[in-house]
Backbone as XML, in Angstrom:
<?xml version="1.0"?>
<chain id="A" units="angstrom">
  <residue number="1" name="UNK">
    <atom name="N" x="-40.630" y="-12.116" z="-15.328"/>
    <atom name="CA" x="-39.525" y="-11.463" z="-14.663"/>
    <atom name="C" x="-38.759" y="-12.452" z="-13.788"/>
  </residue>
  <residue number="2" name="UNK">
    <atom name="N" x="-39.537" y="-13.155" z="-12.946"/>
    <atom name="CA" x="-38.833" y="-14.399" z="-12.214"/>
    <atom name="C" x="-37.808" y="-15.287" z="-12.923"/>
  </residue>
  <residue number="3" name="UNK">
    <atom name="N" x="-38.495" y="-15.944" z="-14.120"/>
    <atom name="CA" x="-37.945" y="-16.783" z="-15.054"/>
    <atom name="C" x="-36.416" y="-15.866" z="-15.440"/>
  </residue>
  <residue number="4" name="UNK">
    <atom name="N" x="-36.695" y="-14.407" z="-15.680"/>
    <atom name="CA" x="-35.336" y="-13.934" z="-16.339"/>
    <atom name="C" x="-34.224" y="-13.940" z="-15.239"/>
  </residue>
  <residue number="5" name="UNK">
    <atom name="N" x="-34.360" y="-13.417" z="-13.796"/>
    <atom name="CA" x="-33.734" y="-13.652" z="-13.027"/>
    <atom name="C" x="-33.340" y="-14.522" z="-12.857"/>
  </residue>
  <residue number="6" name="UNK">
    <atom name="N" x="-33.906" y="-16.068" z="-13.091"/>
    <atom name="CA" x="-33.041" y="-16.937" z="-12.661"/>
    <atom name="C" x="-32.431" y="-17.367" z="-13.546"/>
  </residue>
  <residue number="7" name="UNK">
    <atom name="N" x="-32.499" y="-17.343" z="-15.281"/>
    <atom name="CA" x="-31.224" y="-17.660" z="-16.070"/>
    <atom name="C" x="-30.085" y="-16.849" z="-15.719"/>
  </residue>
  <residue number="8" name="UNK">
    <atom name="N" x="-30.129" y="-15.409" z="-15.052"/>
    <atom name="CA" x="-29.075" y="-14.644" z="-15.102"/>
    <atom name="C" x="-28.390" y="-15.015" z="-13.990"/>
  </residue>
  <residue number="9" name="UNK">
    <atom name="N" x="-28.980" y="-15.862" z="-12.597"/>
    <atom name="CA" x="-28.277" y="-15.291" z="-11.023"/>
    <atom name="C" x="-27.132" y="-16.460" z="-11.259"/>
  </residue>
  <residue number="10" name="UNK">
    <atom name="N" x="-26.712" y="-17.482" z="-12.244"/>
    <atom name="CA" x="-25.301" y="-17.856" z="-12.271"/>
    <atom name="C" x="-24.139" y="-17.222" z="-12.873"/>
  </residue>
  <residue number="11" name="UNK">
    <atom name="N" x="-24.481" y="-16.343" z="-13.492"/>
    <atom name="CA" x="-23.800" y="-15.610" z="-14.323"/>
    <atom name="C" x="-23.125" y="-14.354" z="-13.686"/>
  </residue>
  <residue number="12" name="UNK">
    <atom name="N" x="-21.569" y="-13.813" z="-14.058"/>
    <atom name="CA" x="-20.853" y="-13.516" z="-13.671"/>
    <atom name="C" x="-20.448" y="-11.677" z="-14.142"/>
  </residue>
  <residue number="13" name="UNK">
    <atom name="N" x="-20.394" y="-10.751" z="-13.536"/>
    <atom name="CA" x="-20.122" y="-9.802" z="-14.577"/>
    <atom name="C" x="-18.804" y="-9.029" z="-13.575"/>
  </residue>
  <residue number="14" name="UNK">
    <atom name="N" x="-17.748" y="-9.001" z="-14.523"/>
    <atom name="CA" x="-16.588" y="-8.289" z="-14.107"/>
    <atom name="C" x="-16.545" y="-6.712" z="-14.507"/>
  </residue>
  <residue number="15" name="UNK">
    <atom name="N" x="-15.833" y="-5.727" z="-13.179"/>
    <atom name="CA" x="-15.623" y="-4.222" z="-13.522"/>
    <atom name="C" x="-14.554" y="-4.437" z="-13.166"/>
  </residue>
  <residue number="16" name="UNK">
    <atom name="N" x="-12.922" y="-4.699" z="-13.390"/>
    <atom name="CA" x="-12.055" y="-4.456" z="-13.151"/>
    <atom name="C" x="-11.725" y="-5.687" z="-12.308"/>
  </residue>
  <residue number="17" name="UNK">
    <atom name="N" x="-11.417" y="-5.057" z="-10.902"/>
    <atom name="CA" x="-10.943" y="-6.402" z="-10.462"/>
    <atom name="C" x="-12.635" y="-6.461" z="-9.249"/>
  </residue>
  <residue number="18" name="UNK">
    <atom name="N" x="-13.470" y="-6.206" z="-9.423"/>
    <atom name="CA" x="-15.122" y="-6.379" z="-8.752"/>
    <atom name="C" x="-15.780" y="-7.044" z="-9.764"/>
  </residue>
  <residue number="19" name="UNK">
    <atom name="N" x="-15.915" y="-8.415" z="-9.443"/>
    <atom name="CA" x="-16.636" y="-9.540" z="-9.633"/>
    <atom name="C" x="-18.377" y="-9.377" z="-9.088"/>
  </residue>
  <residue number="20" name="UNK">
    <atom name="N" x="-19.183" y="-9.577" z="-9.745"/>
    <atom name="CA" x="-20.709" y="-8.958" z="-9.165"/>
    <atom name="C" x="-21.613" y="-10.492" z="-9.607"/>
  </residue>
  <residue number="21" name="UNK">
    <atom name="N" x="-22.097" y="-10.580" z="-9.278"/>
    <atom name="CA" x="-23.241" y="-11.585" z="-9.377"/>
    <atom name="C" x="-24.010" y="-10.512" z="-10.648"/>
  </residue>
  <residue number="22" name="UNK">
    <atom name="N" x="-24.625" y="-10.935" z="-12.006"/>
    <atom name="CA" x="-25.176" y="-10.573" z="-12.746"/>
    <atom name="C" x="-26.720" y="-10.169" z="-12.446"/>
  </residue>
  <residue number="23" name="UNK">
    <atom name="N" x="-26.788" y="-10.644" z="-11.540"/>
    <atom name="CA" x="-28.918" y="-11.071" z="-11.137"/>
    <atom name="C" x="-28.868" y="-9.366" z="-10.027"/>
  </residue>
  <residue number="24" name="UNK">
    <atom name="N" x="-28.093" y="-9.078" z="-9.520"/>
    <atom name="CA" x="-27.637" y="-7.793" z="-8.745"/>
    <atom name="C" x="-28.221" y="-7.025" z="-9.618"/>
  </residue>
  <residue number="25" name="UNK">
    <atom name="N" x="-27.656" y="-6.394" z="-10.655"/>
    <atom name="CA" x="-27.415" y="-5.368" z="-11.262"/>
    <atom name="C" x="-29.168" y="-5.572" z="-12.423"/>
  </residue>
  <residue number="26" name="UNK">
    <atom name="N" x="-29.439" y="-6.930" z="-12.477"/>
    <atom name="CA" x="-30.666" y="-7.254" z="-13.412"/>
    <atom name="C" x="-31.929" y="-6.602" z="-12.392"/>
  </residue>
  <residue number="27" name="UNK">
    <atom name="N" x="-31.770" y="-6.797" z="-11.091"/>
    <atom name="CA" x="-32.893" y="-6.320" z="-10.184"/>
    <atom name="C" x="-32.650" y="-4.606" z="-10.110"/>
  </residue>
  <residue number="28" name="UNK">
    <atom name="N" x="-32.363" y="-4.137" z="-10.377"/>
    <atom name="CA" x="-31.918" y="-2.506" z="-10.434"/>
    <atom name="C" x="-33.214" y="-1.966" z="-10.997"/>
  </residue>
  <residue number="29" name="UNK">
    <atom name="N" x="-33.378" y="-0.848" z="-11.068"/>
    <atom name="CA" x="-34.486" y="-0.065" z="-12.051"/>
    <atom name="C" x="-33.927" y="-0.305" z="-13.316"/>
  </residue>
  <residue number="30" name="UNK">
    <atom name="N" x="-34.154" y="0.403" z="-14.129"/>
    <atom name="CA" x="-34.474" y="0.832" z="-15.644"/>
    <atom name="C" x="-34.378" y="2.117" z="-16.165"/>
  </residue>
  <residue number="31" name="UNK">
    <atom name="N" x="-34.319" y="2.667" z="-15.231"/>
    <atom name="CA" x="-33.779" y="4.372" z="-15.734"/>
    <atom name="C" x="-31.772" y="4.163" z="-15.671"/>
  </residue>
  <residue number="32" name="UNK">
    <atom name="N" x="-31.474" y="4.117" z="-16.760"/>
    <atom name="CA" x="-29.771" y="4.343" z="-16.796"/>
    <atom name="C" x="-29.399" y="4.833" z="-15.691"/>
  </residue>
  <residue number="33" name="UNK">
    <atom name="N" x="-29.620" y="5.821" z="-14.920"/>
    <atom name="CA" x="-28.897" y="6.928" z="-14.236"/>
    <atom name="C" x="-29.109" y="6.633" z="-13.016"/>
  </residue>
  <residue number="34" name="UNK">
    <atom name="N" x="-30.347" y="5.703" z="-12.578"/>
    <atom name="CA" x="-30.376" y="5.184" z="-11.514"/>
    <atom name="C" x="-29.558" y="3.516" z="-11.380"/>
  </residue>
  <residue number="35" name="UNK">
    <atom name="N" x="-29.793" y="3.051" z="-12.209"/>
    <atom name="CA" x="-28.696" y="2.016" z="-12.948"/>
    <atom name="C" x="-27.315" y="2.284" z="-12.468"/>
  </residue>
  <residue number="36" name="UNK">
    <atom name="N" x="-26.425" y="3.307" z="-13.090"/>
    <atom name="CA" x="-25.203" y="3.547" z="-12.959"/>
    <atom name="C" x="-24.921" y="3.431" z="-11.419"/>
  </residue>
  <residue number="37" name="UNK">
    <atom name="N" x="-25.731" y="4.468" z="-10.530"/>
    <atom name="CA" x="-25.844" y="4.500" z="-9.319"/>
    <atom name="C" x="-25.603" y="3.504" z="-8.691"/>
  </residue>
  <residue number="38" name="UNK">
    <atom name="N" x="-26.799" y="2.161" z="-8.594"/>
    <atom name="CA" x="-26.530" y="1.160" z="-8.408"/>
    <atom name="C" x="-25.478" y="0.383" z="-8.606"/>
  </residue>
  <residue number="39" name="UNK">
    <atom name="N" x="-24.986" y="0.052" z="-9.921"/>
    <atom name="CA" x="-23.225" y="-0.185" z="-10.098"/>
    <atom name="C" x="-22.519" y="0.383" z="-9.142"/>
  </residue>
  <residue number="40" name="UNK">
    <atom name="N" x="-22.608" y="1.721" z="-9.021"/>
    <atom name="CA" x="-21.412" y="2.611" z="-7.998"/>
    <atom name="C" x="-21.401" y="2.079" z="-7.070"/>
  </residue>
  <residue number="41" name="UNK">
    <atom name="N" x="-22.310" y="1.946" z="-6.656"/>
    <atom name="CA" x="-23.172" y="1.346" z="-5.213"/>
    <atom name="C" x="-21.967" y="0.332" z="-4.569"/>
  </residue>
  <residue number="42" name="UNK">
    <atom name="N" x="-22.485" y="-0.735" z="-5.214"/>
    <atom name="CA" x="-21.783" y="-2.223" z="-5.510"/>
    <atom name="C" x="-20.470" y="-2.719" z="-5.999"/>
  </residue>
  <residue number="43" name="UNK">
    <atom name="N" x="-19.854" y="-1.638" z="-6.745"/>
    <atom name="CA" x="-18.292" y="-1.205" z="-6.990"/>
    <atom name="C" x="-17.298" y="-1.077" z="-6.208"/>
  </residue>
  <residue number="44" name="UNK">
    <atom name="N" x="-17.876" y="-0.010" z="-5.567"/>
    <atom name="CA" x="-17.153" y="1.239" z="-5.102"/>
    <atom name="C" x="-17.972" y="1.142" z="-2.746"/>
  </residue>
  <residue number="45" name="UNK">
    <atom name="N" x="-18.795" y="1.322" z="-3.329"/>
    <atom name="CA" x="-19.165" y="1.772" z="-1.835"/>
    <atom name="C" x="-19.426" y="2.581" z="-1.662"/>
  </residue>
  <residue number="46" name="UNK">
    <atom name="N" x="-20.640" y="3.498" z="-0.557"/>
    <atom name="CA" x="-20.857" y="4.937" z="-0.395"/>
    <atom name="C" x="-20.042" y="5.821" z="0.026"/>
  </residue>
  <residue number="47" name="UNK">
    <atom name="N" x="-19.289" y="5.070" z="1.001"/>
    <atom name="CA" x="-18.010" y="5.566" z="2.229"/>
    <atom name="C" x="-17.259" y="6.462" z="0.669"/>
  </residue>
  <residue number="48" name="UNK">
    <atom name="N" x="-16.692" y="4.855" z="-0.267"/>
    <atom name="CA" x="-15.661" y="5.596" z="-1.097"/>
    <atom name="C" x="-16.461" y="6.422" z="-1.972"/>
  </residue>
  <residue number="49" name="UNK">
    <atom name="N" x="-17.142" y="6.276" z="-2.656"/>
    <atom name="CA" x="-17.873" y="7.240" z="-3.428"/>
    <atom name="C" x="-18.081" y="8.334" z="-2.838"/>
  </residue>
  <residue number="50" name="UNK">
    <atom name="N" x="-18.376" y="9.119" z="-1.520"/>
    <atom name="CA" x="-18.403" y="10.263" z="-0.836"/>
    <atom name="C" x="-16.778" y="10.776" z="-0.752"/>
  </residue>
  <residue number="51" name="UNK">
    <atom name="N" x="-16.273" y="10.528" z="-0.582"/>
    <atom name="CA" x="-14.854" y="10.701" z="-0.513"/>
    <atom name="C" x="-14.029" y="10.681" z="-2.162"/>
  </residue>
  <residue number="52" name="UNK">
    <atom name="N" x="-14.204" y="10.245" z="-3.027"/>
    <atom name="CA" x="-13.671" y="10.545" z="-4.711"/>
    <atom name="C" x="-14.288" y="11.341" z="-5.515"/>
  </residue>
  <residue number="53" name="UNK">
    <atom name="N" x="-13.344" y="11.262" z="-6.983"/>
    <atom name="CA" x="-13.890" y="12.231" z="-7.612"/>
    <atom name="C" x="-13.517" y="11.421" z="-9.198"/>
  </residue>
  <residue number="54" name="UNK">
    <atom name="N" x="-14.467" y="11.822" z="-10.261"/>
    <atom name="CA" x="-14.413" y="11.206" z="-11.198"/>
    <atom name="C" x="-13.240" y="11.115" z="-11.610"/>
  </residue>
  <residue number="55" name="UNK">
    <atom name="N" x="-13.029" y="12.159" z="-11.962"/>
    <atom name="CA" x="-11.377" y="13.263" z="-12.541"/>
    <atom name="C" x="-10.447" y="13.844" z="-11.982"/>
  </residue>
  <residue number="56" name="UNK">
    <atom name="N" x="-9.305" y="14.240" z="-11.486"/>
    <atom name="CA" x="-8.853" y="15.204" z="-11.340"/>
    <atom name="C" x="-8.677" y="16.610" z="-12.306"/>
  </residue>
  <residue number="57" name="UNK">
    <atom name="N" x="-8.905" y="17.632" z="-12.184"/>
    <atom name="CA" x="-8.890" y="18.836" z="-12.705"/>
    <atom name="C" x="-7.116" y="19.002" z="-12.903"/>
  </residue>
  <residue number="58" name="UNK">
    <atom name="N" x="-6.393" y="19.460" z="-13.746"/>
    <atom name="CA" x="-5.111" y="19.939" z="-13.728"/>
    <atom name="C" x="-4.584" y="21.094" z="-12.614"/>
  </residue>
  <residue number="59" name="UNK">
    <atom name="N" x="-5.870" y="22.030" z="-12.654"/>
    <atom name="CA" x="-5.470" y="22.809" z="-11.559"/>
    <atom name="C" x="-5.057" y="22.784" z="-10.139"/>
  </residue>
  <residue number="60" name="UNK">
    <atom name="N" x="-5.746" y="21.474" z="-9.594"/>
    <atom name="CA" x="-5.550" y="21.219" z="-8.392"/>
    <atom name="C" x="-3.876" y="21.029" z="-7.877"/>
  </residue>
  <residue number="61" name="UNK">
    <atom name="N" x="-3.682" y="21.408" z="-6.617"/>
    <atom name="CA" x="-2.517" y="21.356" z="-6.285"/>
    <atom name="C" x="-2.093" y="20.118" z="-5.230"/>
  </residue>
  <residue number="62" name="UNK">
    <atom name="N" x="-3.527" y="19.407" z="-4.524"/>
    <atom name="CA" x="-3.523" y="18.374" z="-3.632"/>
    <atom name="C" x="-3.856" y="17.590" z="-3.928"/>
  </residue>
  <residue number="63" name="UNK">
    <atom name="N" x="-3.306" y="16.236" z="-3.837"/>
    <atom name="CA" x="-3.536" y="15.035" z="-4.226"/>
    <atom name="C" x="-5.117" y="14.648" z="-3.767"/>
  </residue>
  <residue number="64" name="UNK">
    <atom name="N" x="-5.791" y="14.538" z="-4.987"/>
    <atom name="CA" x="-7.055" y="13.994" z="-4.835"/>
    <atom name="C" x="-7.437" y="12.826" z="-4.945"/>
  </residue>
  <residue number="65" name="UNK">
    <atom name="N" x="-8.176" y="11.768" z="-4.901"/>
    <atom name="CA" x="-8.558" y="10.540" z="-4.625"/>
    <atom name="C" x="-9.513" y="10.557" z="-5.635"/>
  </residue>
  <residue number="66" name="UNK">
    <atom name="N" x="-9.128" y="9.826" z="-6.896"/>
    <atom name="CA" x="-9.728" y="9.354" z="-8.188"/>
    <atom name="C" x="-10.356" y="8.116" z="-7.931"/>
  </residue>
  <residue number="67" name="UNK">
    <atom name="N" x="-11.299" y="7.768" z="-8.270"/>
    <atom name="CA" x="-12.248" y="6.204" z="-8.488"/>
    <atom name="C" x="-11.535" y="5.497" z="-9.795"/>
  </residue>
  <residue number="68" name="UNK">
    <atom name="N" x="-11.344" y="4.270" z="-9.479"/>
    <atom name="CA" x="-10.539" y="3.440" z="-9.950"/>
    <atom name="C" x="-10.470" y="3.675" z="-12.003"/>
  </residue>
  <residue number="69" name="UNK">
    <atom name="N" x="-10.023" y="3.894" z="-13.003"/>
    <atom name="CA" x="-10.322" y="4.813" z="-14.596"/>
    <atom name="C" x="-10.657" y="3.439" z="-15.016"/>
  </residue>
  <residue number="70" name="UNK">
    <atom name="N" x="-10.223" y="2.107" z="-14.572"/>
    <atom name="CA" x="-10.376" y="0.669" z="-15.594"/>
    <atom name="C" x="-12.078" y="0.909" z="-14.912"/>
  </residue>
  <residue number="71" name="UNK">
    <atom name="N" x="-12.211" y="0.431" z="-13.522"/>
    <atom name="CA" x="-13.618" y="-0.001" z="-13.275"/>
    <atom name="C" x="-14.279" y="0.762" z="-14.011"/>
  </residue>
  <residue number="72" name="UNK">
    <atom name="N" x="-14.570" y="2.353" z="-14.060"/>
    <atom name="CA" x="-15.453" y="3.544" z="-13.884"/>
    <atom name="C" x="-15.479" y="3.167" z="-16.150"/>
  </residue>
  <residue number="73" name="UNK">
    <atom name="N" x="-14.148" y="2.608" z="-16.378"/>
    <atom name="CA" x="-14.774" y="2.287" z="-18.148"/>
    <atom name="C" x="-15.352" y="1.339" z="-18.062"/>
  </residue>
  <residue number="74" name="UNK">
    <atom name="N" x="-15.111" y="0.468" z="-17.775"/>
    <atom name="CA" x="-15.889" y="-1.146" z="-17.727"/>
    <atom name="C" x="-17.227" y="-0.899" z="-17.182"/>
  </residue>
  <residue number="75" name="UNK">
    <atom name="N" x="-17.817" y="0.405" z="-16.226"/>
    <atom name="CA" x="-19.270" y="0.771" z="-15.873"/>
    <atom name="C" x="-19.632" y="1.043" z="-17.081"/>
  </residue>
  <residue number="76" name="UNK">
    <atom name="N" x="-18.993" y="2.162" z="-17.516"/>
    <atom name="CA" x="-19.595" y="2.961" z="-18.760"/>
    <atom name="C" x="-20.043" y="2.187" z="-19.926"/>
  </residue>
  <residue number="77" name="UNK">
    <atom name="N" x="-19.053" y="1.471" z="-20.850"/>
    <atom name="CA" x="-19.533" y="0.762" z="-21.312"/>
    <atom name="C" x="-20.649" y="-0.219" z="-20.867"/>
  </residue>
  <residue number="78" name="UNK">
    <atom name="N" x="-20.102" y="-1.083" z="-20.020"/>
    <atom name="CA" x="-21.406" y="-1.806" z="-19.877"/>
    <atom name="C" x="-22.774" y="-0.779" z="-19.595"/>
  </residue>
  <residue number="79" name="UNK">
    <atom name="N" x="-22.880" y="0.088" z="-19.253"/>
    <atom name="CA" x="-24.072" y="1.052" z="-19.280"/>
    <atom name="C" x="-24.491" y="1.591" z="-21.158"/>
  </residue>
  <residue number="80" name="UNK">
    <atom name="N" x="-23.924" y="1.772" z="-21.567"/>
    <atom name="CA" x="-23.875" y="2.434" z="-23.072"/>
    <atom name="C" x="-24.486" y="0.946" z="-23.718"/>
  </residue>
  <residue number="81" name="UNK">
    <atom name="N" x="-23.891" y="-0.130" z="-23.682"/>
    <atom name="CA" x="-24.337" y="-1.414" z="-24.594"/>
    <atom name="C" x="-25.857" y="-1.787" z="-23.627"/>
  </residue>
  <residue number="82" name="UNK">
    <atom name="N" x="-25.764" y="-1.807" z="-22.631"/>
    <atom name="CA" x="-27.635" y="-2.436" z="-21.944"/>
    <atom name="C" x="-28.199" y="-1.131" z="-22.329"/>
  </residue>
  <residue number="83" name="UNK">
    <atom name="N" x="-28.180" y="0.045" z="-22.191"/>
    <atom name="CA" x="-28.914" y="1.203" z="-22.818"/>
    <atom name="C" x="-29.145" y="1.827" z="-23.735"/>
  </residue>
  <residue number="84" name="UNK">
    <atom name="N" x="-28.739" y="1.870" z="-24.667"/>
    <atom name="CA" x="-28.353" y="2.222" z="-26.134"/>
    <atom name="C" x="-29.781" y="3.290" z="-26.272"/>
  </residue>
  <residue number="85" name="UNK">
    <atom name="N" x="-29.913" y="3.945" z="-27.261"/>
    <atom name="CA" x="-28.337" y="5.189" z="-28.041"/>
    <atom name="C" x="-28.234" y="6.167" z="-26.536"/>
  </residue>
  <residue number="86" name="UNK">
    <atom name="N" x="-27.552" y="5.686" z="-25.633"/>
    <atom name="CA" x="-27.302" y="6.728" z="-24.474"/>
    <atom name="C" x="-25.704" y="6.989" z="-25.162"/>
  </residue>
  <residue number="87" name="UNK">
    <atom name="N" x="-25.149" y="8.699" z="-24.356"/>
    <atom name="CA" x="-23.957" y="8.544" z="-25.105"/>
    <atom name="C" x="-22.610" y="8.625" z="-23.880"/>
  </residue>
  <residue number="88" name="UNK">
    <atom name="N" x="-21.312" y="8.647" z="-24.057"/>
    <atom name="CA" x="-20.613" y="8.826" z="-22.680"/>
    <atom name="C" x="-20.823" y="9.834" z="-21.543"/>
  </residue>
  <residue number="89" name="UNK">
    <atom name="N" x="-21.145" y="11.045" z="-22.163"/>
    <atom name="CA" x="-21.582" y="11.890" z="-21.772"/>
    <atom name="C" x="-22.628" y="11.720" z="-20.525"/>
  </residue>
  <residue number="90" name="UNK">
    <atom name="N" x="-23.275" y="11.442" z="-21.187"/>
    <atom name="CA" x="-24.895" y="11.513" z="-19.986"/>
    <atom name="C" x="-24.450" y="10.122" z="-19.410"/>
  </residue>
  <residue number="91" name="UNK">
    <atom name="N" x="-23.354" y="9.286" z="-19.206"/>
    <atom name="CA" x="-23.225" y="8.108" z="-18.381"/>
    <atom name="C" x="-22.311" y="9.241" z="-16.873"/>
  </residue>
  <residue number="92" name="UNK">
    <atom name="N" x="-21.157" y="9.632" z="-17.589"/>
    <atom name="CA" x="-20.647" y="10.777" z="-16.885"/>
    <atom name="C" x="-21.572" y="11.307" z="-15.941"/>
  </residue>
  <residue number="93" name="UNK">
    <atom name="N" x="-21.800" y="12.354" z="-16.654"/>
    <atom name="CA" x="-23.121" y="13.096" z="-15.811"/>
    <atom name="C" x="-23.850" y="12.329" z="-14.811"/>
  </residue>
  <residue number="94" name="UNK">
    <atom name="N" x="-23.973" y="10.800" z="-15.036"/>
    <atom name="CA" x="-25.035" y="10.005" z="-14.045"/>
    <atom name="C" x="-23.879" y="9.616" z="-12.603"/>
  </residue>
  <residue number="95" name="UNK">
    <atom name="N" x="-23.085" y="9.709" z="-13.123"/>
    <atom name="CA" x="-21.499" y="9.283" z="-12.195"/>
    <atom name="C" x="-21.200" y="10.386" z="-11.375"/>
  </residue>
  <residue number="96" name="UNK">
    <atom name="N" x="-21.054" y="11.565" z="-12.165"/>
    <atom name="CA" x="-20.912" y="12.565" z="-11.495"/>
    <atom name="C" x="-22.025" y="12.919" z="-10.420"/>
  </residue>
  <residue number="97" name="UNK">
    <atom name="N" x="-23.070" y="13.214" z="-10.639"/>
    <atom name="CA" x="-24.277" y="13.081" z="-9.654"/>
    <atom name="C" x="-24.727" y="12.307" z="-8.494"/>
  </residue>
  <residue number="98" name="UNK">
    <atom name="N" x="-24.096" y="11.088" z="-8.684"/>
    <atom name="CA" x="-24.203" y="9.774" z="-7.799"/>
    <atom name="C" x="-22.739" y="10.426" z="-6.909"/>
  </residue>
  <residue number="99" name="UNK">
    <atom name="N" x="-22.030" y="10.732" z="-7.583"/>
    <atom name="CA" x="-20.892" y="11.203" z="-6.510"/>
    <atom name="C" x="-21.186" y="12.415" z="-5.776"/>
  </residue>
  <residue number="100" name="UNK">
    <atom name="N" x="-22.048" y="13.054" z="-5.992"/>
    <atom name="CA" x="-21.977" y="14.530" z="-5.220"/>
    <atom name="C" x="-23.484" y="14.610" z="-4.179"/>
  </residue>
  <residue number="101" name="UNK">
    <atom name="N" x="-24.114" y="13.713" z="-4.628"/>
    <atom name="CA" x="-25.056" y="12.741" z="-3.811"/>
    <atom name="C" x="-24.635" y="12.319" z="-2.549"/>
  </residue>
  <residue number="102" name="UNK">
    <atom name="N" x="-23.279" y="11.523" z="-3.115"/>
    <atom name="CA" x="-22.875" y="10.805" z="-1.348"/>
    <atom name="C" x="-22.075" y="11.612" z="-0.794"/>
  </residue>
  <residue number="103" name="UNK">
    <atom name="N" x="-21.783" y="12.570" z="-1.713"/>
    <atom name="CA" x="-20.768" y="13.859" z="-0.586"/>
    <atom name="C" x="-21.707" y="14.216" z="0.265"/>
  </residue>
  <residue number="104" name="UNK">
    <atom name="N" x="-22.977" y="14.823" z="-0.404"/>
    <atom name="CA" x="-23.801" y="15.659" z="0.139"/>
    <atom name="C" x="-24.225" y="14.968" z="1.177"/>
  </residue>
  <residue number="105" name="UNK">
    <atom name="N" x="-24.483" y="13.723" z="1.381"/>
    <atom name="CA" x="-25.297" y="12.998" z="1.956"/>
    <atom name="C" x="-24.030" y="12.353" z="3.486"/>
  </residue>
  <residue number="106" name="UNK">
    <atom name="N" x="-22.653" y="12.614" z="2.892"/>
    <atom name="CA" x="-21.722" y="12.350" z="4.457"/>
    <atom name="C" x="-21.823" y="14.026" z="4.997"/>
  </residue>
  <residue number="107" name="UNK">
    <atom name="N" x="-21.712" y="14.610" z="4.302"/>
    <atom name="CA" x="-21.353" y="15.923" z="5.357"/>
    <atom name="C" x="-22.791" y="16.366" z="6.153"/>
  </residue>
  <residue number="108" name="UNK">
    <atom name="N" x="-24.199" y="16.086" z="5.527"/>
    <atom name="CA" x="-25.180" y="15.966" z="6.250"/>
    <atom name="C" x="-25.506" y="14.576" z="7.317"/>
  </residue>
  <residue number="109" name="UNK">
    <atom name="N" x="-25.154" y="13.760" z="7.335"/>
    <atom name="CA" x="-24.827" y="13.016" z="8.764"/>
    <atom name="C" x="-23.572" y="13.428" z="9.299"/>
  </residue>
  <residue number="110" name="UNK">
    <atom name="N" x="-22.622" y="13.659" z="8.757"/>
    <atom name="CA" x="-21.427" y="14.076" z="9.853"/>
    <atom name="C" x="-20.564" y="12.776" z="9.952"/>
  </residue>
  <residue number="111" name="UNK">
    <atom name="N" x="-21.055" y="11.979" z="9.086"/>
    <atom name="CA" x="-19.423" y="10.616" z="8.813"/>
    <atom name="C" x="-18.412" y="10.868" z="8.941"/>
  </residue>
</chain>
């Protein structure tokens, strides 16, 4: 495990315009969904991740605060190719969850 970490910690991995050290995302778990999380993590931030939303719904009438659509593909994929046969779907679902996580988790401290 040591040895793999250190071919990876020069190596570079882009989500948009978030540049990450590769060896980051290699120390993560192994369950996808905690995976994705971690990405979000390191993306995005908890602050912003408590505060966005994957999608906007059509119905809405107030401008809502979307997470960036290039980064949040450039997660996905890169989640779908290191995980395989996972499908968009259940990457979603892991996104969506990680987001309602840090909602839950500002309005219970009171941020």
């Amino acid at each position: 495990m040591k040895e793999e970490n250190k071919e990876v910690q020069g190596e570079l991995m882009k989500f948009r315009v978030k540049t990450i050290l590769a060896a980051k995302p290699a120390l993560c778990r192994t369950d996808y969904s905690k995976y994705v999380g971690d990405l979000l993590d390191i993306c995005f931030g908890r602050e912003t991740l408590s505060e966005r939303v994957l999608k906007c719904s059509k119905n809405r009438t107030s401008k809502t605060n979307v997470l960036d659509e290039g980064t949040i593909k450039d997660i996905m994929t890169h989640v779908m190719e290191k995980f395989q046969p996972i499908s968009i779907g259940m990457v979603r679902s892991a996104i969506r969850q990680k987001l309602n996580t840090c909602h839950k988790s500002k309005q219970r401290n009171g941020m």
